[in-house]
Backbone as CSV, one residue per row, in Angstrom:
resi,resn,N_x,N_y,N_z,CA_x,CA_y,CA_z,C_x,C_y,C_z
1,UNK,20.869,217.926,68.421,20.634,216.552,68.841,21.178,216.347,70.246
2,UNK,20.601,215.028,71.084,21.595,215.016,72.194,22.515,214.341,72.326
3,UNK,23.262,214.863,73.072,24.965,214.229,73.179,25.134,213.560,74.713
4,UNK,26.148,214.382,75.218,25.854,213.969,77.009,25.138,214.586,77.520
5,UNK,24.535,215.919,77.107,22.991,215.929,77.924,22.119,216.153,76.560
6,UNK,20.917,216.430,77.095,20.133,216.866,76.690,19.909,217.866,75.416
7,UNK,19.400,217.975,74.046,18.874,218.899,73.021,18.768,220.144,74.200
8,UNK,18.819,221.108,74.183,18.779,222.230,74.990,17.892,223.611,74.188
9,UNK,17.928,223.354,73.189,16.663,224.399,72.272,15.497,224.687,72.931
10,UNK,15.278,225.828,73.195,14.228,226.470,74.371,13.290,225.736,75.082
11,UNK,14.108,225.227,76.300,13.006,224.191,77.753,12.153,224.984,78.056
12,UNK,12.076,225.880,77.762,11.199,226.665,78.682,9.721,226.619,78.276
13,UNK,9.115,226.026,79.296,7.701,225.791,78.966,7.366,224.163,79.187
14,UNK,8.737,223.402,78.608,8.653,222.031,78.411,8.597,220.977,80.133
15,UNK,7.932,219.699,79.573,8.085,219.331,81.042,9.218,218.864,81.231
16,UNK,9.632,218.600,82.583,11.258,218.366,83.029,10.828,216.695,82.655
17,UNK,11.981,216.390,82.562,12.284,214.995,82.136,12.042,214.363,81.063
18,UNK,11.052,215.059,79.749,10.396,214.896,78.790,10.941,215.237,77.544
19,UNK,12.491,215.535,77.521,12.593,216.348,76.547,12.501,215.979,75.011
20,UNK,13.045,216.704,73.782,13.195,216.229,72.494,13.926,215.071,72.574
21,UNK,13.638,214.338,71.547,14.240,212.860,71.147,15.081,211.775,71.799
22,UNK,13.967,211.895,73.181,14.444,210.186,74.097,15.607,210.385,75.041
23,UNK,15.987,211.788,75.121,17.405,211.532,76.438,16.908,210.964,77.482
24,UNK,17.744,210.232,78.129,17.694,209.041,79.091,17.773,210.359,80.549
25,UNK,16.991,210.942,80.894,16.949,212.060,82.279,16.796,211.275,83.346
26,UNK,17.113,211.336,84.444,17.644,210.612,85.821,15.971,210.446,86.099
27,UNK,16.134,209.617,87.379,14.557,209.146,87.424,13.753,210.300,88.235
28,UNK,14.770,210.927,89.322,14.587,212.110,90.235,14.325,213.177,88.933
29,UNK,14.775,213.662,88.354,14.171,214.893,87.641,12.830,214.634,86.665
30,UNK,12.766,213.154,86.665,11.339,212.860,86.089,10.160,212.954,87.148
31,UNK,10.806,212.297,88.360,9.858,211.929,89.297,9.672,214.419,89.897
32,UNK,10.194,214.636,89.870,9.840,215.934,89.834,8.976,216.551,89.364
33,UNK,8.916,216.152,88.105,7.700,216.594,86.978,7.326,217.920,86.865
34,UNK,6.162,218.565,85.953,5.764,220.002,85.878,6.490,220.189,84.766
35,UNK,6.704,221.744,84.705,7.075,222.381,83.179,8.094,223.461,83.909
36,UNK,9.151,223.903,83.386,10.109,224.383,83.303,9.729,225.997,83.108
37,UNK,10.296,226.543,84.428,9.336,228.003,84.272,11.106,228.946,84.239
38,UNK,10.642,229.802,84.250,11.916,230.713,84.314,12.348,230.695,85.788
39,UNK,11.711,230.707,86.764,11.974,230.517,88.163,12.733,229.519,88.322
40,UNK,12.202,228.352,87.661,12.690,227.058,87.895,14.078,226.909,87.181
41,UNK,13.836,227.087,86.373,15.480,227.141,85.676,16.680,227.855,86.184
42,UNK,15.982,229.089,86.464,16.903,230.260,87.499,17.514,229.086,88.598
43,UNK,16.238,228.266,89.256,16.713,228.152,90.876,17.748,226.104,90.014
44,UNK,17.581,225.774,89.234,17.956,224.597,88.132,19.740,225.229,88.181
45,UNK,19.464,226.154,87.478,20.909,226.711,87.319,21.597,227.459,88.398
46,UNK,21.094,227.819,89.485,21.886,227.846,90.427,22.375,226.477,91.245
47,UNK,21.667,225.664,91.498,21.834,224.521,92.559,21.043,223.354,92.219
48,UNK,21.951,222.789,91.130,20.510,221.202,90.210,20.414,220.794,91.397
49,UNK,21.741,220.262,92.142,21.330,219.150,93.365,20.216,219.636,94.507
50,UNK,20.021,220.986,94.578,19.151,221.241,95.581,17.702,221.131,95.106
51,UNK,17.716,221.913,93.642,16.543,221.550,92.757,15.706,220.323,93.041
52,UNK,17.015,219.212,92.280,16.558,218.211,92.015,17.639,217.195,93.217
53,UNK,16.964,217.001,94.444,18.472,216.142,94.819,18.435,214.966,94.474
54,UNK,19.797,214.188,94.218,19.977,212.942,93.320,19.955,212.858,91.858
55,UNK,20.178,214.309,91.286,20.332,214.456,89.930,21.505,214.265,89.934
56,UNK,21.903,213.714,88.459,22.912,213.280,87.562,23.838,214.057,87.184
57,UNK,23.690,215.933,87.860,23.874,216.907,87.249,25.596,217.285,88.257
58,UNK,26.102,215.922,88.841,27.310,216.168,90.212,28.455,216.616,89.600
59,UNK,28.572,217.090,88.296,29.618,217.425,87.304,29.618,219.350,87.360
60,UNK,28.422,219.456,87.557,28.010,220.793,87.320,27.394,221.097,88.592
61,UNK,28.059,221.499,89.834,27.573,222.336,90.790,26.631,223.366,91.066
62,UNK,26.282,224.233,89.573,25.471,225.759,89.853,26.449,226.530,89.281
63,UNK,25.266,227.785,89.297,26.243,229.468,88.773,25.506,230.094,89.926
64,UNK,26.373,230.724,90.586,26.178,231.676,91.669,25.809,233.054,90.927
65,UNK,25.961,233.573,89.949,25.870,234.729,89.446,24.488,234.664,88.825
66,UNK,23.583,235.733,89.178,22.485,235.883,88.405,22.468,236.565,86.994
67,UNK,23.186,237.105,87.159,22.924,237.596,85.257,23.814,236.493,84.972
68,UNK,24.608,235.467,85.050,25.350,234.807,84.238,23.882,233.741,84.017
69,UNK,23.080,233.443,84.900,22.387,232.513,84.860,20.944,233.139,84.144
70,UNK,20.826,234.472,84.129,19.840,235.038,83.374,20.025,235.076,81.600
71,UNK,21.958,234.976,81.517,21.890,235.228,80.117,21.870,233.733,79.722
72,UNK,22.063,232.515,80.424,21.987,231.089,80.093,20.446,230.821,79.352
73,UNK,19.665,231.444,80.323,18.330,231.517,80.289,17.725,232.030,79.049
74,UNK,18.553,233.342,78.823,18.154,234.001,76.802,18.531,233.097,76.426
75,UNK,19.867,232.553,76.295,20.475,232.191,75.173,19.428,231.017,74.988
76,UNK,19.509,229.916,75.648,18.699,229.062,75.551,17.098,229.433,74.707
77,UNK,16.553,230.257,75.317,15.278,230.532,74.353,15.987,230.976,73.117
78,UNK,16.742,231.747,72.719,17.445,232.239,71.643,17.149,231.205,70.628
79,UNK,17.382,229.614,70.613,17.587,228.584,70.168,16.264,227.862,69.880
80,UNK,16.074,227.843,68.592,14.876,227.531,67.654,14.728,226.052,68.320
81,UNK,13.114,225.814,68.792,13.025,224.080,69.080,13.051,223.754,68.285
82,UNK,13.131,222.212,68.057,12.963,221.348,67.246,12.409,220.052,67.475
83,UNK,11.982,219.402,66.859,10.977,218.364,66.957,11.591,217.095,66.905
């Protein structure tokens, strides 16, 4: 379910700002739009604010490390969606 962010059960594929059951996503990552590719998430999880600038995300700076941000990326698909 979501808490302070977002249900996180495999984005990948999903459109940004759209997610499972009504999280309130900043207006900039809506106004972004499209679907959540592995690229995007890669370049998401390195630098939201550059991603997305004016995201909500000023708590969480990025991961500079690519396999740290590649295994974010499994784990996440790892995780059965839900409806």
């Amino acid at each position: 379910k979501n808490g302070v962010g977002p249900n996180l059960a495999d984005p990948m594929g999903g459109t940004r700002g759209e997610g499972r059951g009504g999280f309130g996503y900043s207006a900039q990552l809506k106004a972004k739009g499209g679907s959540w590719s592995y690229e995007d998430m890669n370049a998401w999880l390195h630098r939201p604010a550059q991603f997305v600038p004016g995201t909500r995300m000023a708590a969480f700076p990025g991961m500079n490390s690519d396999k740290q941000r590649a295994d974010v990326i499994a784990y996440l698909r790892s995780i059965p969606a839900r409806q």
